[in-house]
C-alpha positions as CSV (number, residue, x, y, z in Angstrom):
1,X,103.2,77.9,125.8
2,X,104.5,77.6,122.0
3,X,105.8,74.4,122.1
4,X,104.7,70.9,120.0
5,X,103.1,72.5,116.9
6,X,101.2,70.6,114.7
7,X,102.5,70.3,110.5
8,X,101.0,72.7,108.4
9,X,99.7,71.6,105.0
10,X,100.5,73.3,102.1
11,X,98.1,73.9,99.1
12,X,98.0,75.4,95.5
13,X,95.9,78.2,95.0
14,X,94.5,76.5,92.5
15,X,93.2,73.9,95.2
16,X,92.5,76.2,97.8
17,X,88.7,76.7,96.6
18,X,87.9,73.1,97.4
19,X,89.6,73.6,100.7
20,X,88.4,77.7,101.5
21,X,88.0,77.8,105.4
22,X,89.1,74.4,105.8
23,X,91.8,75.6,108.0
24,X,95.3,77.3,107.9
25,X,98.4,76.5,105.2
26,X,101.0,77.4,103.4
27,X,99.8,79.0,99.7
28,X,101.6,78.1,96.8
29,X,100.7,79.8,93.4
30,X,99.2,82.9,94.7
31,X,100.2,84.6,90.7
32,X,100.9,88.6,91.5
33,X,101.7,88.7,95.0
34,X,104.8,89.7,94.0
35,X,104.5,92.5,91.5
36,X,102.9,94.4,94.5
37,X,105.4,97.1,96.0
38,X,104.2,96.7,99.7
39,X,106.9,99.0,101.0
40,X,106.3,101.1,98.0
41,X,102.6,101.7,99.0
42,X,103.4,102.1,102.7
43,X,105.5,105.4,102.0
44,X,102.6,106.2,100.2
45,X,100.4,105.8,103.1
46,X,102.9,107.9,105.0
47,X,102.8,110.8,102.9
48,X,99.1,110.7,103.2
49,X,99.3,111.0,107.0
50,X,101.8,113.1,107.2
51,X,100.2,115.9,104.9
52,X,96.9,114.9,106.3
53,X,95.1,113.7,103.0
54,X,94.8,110.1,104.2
55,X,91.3,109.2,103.9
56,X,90.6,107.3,107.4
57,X,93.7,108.6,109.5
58,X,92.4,105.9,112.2
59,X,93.0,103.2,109.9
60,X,96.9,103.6,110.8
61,X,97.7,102.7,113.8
62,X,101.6,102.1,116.0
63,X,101.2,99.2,118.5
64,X,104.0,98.5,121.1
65,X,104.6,96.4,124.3
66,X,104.8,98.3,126.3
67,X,102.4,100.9,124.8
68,X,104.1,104.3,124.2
69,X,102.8,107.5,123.0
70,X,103.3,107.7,119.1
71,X,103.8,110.3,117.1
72,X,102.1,108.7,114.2
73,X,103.7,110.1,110.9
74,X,107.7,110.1,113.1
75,X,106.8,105.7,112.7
76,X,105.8,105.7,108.9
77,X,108.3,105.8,106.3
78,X,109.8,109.5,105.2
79,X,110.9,111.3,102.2
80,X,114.1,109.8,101.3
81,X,113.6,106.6,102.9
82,X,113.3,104.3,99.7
83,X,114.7,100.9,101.3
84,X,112.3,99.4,103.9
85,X,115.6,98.4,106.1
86,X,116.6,101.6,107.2
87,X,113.8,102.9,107.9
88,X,112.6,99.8,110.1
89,X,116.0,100.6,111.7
90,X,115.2,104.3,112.5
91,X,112.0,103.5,114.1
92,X,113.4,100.3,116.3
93,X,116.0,102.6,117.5
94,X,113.6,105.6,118.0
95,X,111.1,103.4,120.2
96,X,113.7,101.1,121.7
97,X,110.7,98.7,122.1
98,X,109.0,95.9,120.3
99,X,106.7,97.5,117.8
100,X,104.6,97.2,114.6
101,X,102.6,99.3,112.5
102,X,99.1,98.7,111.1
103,X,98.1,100.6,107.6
104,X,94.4,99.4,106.8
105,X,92.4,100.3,103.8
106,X,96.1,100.0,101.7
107,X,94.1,98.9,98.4
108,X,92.9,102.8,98.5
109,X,96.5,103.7,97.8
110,X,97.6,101.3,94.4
111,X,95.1,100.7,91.6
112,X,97.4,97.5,91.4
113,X,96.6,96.3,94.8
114,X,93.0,96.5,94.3
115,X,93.2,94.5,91.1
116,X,95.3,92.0,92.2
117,X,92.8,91.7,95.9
118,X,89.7,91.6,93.5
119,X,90.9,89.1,91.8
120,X,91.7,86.7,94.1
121,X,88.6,87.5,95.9
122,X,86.3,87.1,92.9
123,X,88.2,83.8,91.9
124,X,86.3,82.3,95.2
125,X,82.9,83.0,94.1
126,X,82.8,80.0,92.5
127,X,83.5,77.6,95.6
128,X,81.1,76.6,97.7
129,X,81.3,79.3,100.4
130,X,81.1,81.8,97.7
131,X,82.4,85.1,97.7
132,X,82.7,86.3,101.3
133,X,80.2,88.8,102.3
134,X,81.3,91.1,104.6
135,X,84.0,93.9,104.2
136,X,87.1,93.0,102.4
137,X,90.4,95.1,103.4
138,X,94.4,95.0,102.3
139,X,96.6,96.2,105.3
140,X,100.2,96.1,105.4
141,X,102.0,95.3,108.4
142,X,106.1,96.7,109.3
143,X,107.4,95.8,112.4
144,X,110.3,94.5,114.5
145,X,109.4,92.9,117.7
146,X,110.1,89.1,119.3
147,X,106.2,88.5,120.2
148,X,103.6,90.7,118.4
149,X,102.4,93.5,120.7
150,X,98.8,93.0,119.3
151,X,98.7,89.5,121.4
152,X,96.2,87.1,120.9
153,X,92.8,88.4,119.2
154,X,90.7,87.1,117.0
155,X,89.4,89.0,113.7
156,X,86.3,88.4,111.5
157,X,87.7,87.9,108.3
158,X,89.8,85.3,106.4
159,X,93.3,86.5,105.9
160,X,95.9,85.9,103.5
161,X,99.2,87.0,104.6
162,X,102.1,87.8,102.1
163,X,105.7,87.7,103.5
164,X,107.3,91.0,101.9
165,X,110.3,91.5,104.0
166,X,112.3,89.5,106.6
167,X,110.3,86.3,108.8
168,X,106.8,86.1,109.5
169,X,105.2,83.4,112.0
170,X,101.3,83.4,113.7
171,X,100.5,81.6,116.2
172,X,97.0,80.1,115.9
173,X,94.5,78.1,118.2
174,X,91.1,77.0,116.5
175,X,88.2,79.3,118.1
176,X,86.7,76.9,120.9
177,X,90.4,76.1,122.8
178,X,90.1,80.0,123.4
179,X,86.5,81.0,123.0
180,X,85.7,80.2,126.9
181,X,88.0,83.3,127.9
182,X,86.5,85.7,125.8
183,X,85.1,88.6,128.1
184,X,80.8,87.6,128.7
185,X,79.4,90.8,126.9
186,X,81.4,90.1,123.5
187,X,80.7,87.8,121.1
188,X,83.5,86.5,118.9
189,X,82.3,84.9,116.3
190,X,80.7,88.1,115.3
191,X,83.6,91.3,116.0
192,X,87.0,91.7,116.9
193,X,88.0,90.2,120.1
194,X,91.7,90.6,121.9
195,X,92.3,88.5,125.0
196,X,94.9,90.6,126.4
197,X,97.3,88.0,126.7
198,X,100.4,86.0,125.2
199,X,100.8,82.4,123.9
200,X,102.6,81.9,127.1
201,X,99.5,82.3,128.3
202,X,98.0,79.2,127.1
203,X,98.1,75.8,127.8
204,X,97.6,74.6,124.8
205,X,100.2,74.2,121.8
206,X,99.3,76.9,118.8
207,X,99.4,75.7,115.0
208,X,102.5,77.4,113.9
209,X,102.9,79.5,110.4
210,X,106.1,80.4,109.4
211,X,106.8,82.3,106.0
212,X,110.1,84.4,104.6
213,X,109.8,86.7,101.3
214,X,107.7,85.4,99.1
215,X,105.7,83.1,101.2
216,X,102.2,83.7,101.6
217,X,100.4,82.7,105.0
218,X,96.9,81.6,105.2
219,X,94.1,81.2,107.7
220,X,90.3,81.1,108.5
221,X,88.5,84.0,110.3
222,X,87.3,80.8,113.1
223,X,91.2,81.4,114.8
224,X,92.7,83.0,117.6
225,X,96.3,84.0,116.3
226,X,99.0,86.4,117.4
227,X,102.4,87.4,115.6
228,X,105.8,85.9,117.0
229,X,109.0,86.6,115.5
230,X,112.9,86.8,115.4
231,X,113.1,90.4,116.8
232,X,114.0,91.2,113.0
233,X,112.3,93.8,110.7
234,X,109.3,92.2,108.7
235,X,107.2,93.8,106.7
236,X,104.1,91.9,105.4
237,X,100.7,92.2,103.3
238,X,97.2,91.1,104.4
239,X,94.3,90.8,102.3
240,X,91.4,90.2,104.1
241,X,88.0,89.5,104.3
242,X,85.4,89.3,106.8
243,X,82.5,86.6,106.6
244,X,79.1,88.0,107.2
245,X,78.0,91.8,106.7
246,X,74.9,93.5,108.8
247,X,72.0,93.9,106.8
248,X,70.0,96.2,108.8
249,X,71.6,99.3,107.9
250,X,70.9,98.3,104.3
251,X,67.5,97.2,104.5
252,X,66.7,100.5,106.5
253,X,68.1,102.5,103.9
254,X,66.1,101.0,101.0
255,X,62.7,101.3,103.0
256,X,63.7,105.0,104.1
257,X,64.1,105.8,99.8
258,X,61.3,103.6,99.3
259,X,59.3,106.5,101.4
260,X,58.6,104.3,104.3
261,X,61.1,106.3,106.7
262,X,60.2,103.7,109.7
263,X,63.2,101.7,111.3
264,X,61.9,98.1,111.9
265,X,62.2,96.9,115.6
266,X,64.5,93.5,114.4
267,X,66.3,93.2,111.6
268,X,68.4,89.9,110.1
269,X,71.5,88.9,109.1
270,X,70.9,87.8,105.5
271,X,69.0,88.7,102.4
272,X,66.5,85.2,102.4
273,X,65.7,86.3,105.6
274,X,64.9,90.0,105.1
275,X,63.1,89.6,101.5
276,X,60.4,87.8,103.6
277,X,60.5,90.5,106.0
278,X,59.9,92.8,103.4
279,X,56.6,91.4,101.9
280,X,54.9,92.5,105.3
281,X,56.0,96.5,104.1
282,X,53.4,95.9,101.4
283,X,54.1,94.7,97.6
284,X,55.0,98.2,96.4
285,X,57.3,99.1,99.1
286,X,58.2,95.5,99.2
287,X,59.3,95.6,95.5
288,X,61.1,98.9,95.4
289,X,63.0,98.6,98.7
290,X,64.0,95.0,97.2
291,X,65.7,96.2,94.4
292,X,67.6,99.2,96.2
293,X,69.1,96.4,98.3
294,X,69.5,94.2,95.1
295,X,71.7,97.0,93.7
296,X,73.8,97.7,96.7
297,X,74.3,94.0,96.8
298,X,75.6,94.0,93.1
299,X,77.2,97.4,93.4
300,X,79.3,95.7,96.2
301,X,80.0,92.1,94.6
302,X,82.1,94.0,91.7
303,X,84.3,95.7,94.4
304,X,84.8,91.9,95.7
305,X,82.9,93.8,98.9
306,X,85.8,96.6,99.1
307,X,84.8,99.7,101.0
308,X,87.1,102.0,100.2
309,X,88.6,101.9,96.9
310,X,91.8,103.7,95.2
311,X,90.8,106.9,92.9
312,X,91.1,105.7,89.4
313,X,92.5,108.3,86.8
314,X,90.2,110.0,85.2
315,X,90.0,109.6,81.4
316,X,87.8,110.3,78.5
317,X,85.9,107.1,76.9
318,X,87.7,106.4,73.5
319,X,85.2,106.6,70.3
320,X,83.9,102.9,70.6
321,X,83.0,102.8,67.3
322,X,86.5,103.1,66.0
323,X,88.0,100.7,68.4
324,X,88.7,97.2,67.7
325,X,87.8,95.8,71.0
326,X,88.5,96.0,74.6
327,X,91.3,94.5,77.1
328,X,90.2,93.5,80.1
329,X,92.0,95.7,83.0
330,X,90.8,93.2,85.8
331,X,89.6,89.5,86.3
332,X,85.8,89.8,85.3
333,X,85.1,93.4,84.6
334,X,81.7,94.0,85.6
335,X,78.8,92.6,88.0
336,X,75.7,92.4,86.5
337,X,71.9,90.5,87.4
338,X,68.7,91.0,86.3
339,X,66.9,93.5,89.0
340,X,64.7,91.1,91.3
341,X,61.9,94.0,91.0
342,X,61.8,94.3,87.1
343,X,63.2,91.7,85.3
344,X,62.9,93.4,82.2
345,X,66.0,95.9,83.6
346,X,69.3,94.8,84.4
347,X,71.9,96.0,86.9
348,X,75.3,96.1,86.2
349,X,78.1,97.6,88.0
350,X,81.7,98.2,87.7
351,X,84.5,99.0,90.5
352,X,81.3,100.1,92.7
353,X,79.5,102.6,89.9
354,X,76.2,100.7,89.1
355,X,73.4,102.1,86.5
356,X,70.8,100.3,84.8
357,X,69.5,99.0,81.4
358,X,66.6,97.7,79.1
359,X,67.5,93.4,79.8
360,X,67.7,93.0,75.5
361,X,70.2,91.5,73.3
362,X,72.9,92.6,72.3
363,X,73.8,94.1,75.8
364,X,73.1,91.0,77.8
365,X,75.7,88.7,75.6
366,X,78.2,91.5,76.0
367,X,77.9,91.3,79.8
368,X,78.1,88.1,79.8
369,X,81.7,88.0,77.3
370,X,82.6,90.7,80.1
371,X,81.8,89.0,83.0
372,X,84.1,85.9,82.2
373,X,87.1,87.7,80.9
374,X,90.5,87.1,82.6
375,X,92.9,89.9,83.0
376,X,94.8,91.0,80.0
377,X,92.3,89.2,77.6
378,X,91.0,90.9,74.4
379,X,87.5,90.9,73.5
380,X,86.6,91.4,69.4
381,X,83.9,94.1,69.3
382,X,83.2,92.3,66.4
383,X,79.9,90.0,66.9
384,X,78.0,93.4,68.9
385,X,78.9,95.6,65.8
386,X,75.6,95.7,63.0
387,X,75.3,97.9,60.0
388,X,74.7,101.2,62.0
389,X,77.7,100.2,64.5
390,X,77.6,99.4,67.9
391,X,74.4,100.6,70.0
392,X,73.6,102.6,72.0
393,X,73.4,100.1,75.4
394,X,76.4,98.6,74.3
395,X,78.1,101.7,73.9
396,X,77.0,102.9,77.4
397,X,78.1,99.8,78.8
398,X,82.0,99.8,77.4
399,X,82.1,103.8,78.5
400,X,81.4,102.8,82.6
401,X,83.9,100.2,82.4
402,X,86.4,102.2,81.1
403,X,85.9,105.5,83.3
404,X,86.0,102.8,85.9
405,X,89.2,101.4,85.6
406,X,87.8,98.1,84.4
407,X,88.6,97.5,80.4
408,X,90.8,99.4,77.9
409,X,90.4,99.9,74.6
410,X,92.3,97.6,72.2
């Protein structure tokens, strides 16, 4: 039944931190979005399958209703194809069925994509939810079909949808009207759950999203949803991410380095928990293991919790010394905290590369100019330069950013 939907609120980015898992809207003022060539970066992702350099080949994935055999590079876009339209053409007449593909881990492919995801990732830290923990992904969506072949599921993660190409509408339902017909030995609040069915299915009336190009769809990880459309092309970018990560494999990594090499029988699902579950491994274990998963934690946080990310050029550091100051590549260019084991060493990471160094002035100021920096700002190298030039920390600092792909020279 999709009938009797309910208004849908929409809110300014600039708002949405106040209102982050409130529930679904329309975003407004999402700056970027559309500098990102979505279908530019799916070819991309086909040549990758095709010559078999794709990085997680089952991150890309052909759904249909009824579910035929695919071929999976004959559904992704080919040489020549430059224009999304006939290529969503070729494969609607090729499968003769409702269909969509499913291109995860997209942010691996454009240096651009990551930035812009980051950003808008590490812009919620701030809120009062923070920045999510779990996993975050970019996927792009093509497809032509009149009701999505995925049906209804529900995901993990928070999802902001960008209307690329054509019309896009989901079909939601807050997570107790469906949560009773979720199979017993699953639990969806935790993992990926698919009912199997369609919203004609259900009794009860969904909350309806609708977005053309341009539009950008939003909605909390708490709802069931599934994809209707006009039977048009569409073509569409997610950025998502999950709320919660496992700690356990973490934790039993940092006690295996620590030399403990014991797997404890129980393990939590958050970091309060586990640093008191740590203290009965004994103080030295206890400390070291501590600031392994202190590092992981930070490594992650200046990724905005990506997993895979793209491979930035490599380049040669420019003579620091020389250079008037640096231009921030990316929103907040490094992570950095003082490690919870030795406070008299600090952490600091950049685009998931993390090393560590004596917690003295002048490097902590610089990390801390670094760490507010929008993107495209220019920071004087001016107040960290003394009569012997810049030091050596200092020095060591601006090189990992740049090799990283996080600050220019300027």
């Amino acid at each position: 039944m999709t009938g009797h939907t309910t208004a849908v609120p929409v809110v300014d980015f600039d708002r949405l931190p106040a209102d982050w898992g409130h529930g679904p809207c329309i975003l407004r003022g999402l700056d970027g979005v559309d500098a990102v060539d979505t279908y530019g970066i799916l070819c991309r992702i086909g040549a990758a399958v095709r010559d078999g350099t794709c990085r997680r080949p089952d991150d890309v994935k052909v759904f249909t209703v009824p579910q035929v055999a695919a071929e999976l590079g004959e559904y992704l876009p080919g040489p020549g194809e430059s224009e999304f339209g006939p290529y969503a053409r070729r494969v609607s007449q090729s499968l003769d069925v409702g269909w969509s593909v499913v291109a995860n881990s997209a942010q691996s492919q454009s240096t651009d994509l990551y930035r812009f995801a980051r950003d808008v990732f590490i812009r919620l830290r701030g809120t009062e939810r923070g920045l999510p923990a779990g996993i975050s992904d970019c996927f792009i969506v093509a497809g032509s079909y009149a009701s999505g072949p995925t049906r209804i599921h529900k995901d993990t993660a928070d999802v902001f949808l960008y209307v690329a190409e054509g019309v896009k509408t989901m079909l939601l339902w807050p997570f107790e009207t469906l949560a009773g017909q979720a199979p017993d030995d699953c639990d969806p609040g935790h993992e990926y759950v698919a009912l199997g069915i369609g919203a004609d299915a259900v009794d009860t009336p969904p909350l309806r999203l609708t977005g053309g190009p341009g539009d950008v769809l939003y909605w909390p990880a708490s709802y069931w949803h599934c994809g209707e459309s006009d039977g048009q092309p569409s073509l569409s970018l997610h950025l998502a991410t999950h709320n919660f990560r496992d700690m356990g494999p973490v934790w039993a990594g940092a006690f295996t380095r620590a030399g403990l090499g014991a797997q404890a029988p129980r393990w939590s699902t958050t970091e309060r928990e586990l640093a008191a579950d740590a203290l009965t491994f004994g103080r030295t274990a206890a400390a070291a293991a501590t600031s392994a998963v202190h590092q992981w934690s930070v490594t992650r946080h200046s990724t905005a919790n990506f997993e895979i990310l793209p491979d930035f050029p490599r380049r040669t550091p420019p003579d620091w010394q020389q250079a008037a100051g640096v231009r921030a590549a990316q929103r907040t260019p490094v992570s950095w905290v003082p490690d919870a084991a030795d406070p008299n060493t600090i952490i600091v990471a950049v685009n998931g590369r993390s090393f560590r160094i004596a917690a003295r002035q002048p490097s902590v100021s610089l990390l801390s100019a670094l760490d507010n920096l929008a993107e495209g700002a220019i920071l004087s190298l001016d107040a960290w330069r003394g009569t012997d030039g810049l030091p050596a920390d200092v020095v060591t600092i601006l090189d990992v950013a740049y090799v990283a792909g996080a600050v220019d020279a300027s």
